[in-house]
C-alpha positions in Angstrom: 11.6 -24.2 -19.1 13.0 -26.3 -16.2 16.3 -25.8 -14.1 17.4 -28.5 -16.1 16.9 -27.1 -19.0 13.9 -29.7 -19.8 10.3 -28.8 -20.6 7.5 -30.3 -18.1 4.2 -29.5 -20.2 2.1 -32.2 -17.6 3.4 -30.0 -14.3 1.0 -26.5 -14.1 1.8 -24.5 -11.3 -1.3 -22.2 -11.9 -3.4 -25.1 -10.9 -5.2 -25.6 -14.6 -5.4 -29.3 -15.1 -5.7 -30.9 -18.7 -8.7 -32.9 -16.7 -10.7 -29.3 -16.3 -10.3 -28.6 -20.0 -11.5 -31.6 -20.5 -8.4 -33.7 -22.0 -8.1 -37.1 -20.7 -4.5 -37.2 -20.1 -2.6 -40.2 -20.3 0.1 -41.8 -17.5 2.6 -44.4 -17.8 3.3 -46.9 -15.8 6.9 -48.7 -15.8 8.3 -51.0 -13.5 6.7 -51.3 -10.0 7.1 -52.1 -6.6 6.4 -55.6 -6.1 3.5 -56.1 -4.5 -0.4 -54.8 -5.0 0.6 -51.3 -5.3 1.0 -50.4 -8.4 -2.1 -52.5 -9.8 -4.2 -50.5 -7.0 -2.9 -47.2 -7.8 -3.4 -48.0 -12.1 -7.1 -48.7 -10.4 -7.3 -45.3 -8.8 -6.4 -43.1 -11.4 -8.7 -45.1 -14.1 -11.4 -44.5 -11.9 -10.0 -40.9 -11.8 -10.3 -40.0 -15.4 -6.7 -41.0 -16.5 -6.0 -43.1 -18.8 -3.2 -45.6 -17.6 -0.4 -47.7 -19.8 2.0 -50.3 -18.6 4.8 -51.3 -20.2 6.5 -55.4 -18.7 9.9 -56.0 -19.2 9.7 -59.8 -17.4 7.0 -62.3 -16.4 6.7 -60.9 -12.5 5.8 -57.4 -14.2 2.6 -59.3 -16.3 1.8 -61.8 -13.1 2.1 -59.3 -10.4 -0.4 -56.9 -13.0 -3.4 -59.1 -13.3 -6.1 -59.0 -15.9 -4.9 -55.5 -16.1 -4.2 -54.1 -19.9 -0.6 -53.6 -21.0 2.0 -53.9 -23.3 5.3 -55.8 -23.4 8.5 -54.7 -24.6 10.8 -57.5 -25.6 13.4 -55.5 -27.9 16.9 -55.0 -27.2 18.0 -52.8 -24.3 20.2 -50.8 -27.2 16.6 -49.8 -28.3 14.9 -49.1 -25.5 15.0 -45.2 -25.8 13.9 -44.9 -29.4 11.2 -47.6 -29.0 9.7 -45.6 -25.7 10.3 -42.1 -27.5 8.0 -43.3 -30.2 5.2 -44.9 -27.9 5.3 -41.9 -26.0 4.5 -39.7 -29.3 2.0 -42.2 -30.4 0.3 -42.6 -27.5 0.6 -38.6 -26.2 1.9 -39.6 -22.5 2.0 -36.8 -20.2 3.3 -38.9 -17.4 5.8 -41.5 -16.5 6.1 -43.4 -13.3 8.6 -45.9 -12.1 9.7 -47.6 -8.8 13.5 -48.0 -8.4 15.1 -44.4 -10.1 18.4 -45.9 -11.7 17.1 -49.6 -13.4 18.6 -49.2 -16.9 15.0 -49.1 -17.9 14.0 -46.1 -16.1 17.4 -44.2 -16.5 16.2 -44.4 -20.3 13.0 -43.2 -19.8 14.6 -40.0 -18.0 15.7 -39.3 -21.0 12.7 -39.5 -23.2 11.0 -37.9 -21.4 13.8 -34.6 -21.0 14.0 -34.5 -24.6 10.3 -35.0 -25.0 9.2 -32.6 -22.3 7.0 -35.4 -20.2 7.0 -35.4 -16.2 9.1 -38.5 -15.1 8.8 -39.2 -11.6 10.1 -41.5 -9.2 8.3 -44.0 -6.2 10.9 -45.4 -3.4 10.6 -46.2 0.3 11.0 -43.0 2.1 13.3 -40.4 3.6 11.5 -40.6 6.4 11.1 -43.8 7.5 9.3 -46.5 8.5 5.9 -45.5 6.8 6.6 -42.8 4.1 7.1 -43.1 0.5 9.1 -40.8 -1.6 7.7 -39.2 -4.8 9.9 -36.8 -6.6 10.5 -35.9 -9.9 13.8 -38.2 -11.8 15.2 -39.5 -8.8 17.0 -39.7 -5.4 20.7 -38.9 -4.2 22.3 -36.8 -6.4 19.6 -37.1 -9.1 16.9 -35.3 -6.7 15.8 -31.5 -7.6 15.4 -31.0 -3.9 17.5 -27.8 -2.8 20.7 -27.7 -1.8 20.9 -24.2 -0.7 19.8 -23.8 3.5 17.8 -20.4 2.6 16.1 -21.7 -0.3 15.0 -25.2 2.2 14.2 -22.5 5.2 11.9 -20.9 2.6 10.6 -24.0 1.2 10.0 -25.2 5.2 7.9 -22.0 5.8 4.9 -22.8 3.3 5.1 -26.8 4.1 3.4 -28.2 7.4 5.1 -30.0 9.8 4.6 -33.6 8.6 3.0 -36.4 11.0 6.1 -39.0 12.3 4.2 -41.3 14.7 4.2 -44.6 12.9 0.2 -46.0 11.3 1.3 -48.5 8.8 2.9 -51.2 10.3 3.7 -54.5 8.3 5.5 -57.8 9.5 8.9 -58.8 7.1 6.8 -62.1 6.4 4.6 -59.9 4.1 7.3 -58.5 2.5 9.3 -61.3 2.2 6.7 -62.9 0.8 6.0 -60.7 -2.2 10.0 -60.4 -3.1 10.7 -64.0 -3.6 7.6 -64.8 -5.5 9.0 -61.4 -7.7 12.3 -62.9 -7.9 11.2 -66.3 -8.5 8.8 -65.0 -11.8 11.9 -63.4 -12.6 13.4 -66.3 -12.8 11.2 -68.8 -14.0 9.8 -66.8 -16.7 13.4 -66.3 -18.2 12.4 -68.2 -21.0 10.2 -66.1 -22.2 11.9 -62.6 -21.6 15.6 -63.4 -23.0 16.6 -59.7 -23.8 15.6 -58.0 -20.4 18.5 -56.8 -18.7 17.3 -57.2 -14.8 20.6 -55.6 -13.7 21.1 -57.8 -11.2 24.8 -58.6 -9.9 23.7 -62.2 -9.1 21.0 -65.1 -10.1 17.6 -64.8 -7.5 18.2 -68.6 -7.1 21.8 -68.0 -5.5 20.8 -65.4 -3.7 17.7 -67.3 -2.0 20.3 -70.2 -1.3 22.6 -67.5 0.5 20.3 -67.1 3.1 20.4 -70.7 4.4 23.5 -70.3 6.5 22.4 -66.1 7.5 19.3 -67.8 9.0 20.8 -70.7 10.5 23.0 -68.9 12.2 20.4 -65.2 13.5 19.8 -66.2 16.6 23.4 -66.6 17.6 24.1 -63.4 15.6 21.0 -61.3 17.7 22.5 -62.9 21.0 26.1 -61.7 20.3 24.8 -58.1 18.8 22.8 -57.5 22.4 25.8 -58.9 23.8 28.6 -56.8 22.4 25.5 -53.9 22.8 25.0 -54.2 26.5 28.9 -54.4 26.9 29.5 -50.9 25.3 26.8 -49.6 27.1 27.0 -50.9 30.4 30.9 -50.1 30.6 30.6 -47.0 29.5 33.2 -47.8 26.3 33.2 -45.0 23.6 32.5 -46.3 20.1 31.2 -45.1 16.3 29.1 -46.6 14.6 29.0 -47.7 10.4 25.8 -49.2 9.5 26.0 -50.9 5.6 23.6 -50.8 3.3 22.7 -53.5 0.7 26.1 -53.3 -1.7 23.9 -54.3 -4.9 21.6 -51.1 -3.9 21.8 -48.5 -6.6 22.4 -45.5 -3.9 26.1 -47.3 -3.6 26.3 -48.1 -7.1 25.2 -44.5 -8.5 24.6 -42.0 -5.7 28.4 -42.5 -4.0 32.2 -42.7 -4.9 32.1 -46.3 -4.4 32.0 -49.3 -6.7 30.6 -51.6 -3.6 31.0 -51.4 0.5 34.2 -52.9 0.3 35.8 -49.7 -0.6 33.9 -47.8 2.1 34.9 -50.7 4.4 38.2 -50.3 3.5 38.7 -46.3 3.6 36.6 -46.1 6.8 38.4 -48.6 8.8 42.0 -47.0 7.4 41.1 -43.7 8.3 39.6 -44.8 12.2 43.1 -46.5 12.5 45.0 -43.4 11.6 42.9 -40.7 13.4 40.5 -42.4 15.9 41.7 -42.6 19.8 43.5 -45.1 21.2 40.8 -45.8 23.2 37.7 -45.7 20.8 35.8 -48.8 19.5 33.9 -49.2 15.9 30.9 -51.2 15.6 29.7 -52.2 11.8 26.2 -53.1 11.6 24.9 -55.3 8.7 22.2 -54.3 7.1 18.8 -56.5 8.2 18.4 -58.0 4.6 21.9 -58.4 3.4 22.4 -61.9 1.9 25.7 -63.0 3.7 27.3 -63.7 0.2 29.5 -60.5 1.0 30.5 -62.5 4.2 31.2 -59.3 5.7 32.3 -61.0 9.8 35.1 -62.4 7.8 36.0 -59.6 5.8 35.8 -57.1 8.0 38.1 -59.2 10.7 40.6 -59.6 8.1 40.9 -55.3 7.5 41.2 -55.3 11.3 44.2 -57.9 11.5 45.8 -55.3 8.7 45.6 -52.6 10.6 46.0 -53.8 13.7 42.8 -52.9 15.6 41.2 -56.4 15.7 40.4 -55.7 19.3 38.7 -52.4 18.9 36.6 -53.5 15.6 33.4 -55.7 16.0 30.5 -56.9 13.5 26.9 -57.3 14.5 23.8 -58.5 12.9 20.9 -57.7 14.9 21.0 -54.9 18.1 18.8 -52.1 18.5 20.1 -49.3 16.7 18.0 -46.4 18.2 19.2 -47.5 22.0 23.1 -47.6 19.8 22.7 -43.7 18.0 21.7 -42.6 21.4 25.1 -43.8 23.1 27.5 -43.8 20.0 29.9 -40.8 19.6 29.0 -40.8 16.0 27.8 -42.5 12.9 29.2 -43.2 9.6 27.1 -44.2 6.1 27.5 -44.3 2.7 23.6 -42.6 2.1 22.0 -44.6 4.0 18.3 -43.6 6.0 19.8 -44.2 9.0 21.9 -41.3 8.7 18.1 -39.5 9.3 17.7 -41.9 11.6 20.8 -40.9 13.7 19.9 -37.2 13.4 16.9 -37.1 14.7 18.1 -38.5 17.7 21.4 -35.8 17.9 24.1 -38.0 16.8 26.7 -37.0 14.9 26.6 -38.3 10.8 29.5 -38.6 8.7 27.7 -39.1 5.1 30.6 -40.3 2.8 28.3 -40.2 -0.5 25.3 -38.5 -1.7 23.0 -38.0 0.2 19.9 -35.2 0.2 20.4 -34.8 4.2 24.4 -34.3 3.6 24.6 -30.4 4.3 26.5 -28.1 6.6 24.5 -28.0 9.9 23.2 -31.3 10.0 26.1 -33.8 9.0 30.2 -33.7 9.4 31.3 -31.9 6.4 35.6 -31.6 7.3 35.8 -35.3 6.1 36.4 -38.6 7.9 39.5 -38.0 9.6 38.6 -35.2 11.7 35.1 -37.1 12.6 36.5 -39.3 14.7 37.6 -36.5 17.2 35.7 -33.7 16.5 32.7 -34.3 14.9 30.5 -31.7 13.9 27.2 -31.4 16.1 23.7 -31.8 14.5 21.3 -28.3 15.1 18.3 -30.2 15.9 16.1 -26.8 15.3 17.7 -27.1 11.4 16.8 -30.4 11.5 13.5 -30.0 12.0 13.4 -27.2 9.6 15.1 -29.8 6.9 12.4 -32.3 7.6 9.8 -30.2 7.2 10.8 -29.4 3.4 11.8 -32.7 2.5 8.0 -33.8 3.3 7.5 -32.0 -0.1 8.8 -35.1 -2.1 7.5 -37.4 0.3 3.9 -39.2 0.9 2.7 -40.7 3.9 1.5 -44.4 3.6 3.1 -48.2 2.9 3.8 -50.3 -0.1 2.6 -53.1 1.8 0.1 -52.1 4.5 -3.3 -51.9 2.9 -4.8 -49.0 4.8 -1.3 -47.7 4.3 -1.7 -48.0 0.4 -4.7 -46.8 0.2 -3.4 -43.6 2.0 -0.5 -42.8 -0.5 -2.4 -43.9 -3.6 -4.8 -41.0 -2.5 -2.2 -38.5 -1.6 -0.2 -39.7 -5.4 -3.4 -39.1 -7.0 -4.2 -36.1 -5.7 -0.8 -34.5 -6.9 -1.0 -36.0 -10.3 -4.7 -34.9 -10.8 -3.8 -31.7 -9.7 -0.8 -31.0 -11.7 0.8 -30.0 -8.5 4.9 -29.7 -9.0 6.9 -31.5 -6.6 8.5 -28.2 -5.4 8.3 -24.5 -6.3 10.2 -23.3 -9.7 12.4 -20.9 -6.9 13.1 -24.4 -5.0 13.8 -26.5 -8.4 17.3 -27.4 -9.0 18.9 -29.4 -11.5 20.1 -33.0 -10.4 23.7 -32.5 -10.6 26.8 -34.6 -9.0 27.5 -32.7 -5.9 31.4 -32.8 -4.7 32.7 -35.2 -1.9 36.3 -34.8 -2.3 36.7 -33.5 1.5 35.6 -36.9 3.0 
């Protein structure tokens, strides 16, 4: 019996397989990150022993697949559970693996599989960024199993290795760009054919393509006045924090934080740095790298400013380098975002306003958002260290888009599923549950 009450028959921490008594087990495969991954990793564990089923939900799913066997489901979202629950009986899965935690989709498969007691595990870009993947059981945020408790991750850090940091599997965005538009695109076009499937998706892949005509017409002049308004704050010494945004359609905003969208984080930041900050003290808000413009977030931002009156203090940027930024701000404030990682490995101060696994006393501000901007609580970079040692549990070195990279975590996943090797101990285990945020 799990923490969370659920039974996990595929998960043996005594290291017997279902492989060494000679039971092929079975593993399936739901919605993927889009690219070659997932076809290459259904290739690995064939060759394995395992025997791999895919479930499509659009036309990108089946093109993106191959010549690959699977199965499409075409039913009503309503039905999704009780059509899975019944495949999974029939077809004795022991496994279920998914890109992207909280789709609709993959929510319902949670389920199926608690009630049913199959491992469910999730595959996301990594904690620890730029080339690690995380693989944990259910999902991220406050859906993770990962430990909240300092002793338990102190314990958990003594039996895990320190993991490797220096970069390997580099990529240019052409390549990824690359593979999500054609993805989007299939979406789109194939439409048609896939009426019922609820994408989840706030808006059309065609309107958000078009968004990115003016965001691009206008970057370089956007990366001149970031390393502008960069060099200013830097040169002159002026003290500033610094709020970097994340996508507002991403799911940790939509599921894994207080918020309904950035605008409310916008909003209660900027309200509370007006109220508490110093007189003197400047706030930077850096857009996130892929956001679509269609938030138009120079405007919006410049109009909270006029409100509160701090207009000259507040400035947008798309571009700068954040590293040289974390090293000279007097402290950072995100929703969940990796950067807050980012910002504690290099000793600044992190206000995390939602859910976030690194959000613990220690390593972030925990007295709320007022108090930050005056006395913000200083990172221990020996418990850092100690943190990222345990959270390399749920994570795997490699790339969703770097070949050698791929190969490299397709090896690692592999190994874990072939082992039946847990994500974490049953003493490190917790249930996913909503973890409080009322003092920010």
């Amino acid at each position: 019996m799990l923490a969370d009450g659920s039974v996990q028959r595929s998960l043996r921490l005594s290291g017997e397989t279902d492989q060494a008594a000679g039971v092929k087990r079975t593993i399936l495969l739901l919605q993927g990150h889009p690219s070659w991954f997932w076809g290459e990793l259904a290739d690995e564990l064939g060759r394995r022993g395992w025997r791999v089923l895919k479930v499509h939900f659009c036309l990108a799913d089946r093109l993106m697949w191959g010549r690959r066997e699977a199965i499409t489901y075409r039913g009503r979202f309503r039905d999704w559970e009780s059509w899975l629950r019944a495949y999974c009986m029939r077809e004795n899965v022991s496994e279920i693996l998914y890109f992207a935690d909280r789709m609709p989709y993959h929510v319902g498969a949670q389920n199926v599989g608690r009630l049913l007691g199959i491992s469910c595990r999730a595959l996301e870009f990594g904690y620890l960024r730029p080339d690690w993947l995380t693989f944990e059981r259910n999902g991220m945020g406050r859906f993770s199993h990962f430990p909240k408790d300092p002793d338990v991750i102190r314990r958990l850090a003594d039996i895990t290795p320190e993991p490797a940091m220096v970069p390997r599997y580099t990529h240019i965005f052409s390549t990824e760009a690359v593979f999500e538009v054609s993805y989007n695109l299939l979406l789109s076009l194939g439409r048609p054919l896939y009426l019922r499937y609820n994408a989840d998706r706030p808006y059309w892949p065609a309107i958000e393509y078009l968004s990115w005509l003016p965001v691009l017409a206008t970057e370089k002049r956007r990366l001149r006045q970031a390393k502008e308004i960069e060099t200013w704050l830097i040169d002159k010494k002026v003290p500033f924090n610094l709020i970097a945004l994340q996508i507002n359609t991403d799911y940790q905003i939509r599921d894994n934080s207080p918020y309904n969208d950035l605008k409310e984080f916008l909003s209660e930041t900027l309200s509370s740095f007006a109220r508490h900050a110093p007189k003197d003290r400047h706030i930077v808000v850096k857009i996130h790298p892929l956001d679509n413009g269609l938030h138009m977030w120079f405007q919006r931002v410049a109009r909270y400013a006029r409100r509160l009156g701090i207009s000259d203090r507040v400035h947008v940027i798309r571009g700068g380098d954040l590293t040289v930024m974390l090293q000279h701000t007097k402290g950072l404030v995100v929703v969940n975002s990796t950067v807050g990682l980012h910002g504690l490995r290099n000793g600044c101060p992190v206000c995390a306003t939602g859910d976030a696994v690194y959000r613990l006393p220690g390593l972030t501000h925990m007295a709320g958002l007022d108090s930050f901007w005056t006395a913000p609580e200083p990172v221990d970079p020996d418990w850092f260290k100690t943190f990222r040692r345990a959270l390399s549990r749920i994570q795997v070195k490699g790339s969703f888009f770097n070949p050698e990279g791929r190969r490299v975590a397709i090896a690692e996943i592999c190994r874990r599923l072939d082992s039946g090797e847990a994500d974490l101990p049953d003493w490190a285990d917790v249930p996913p549950q909503r973890v409080s945020i009322s003092a920010v």
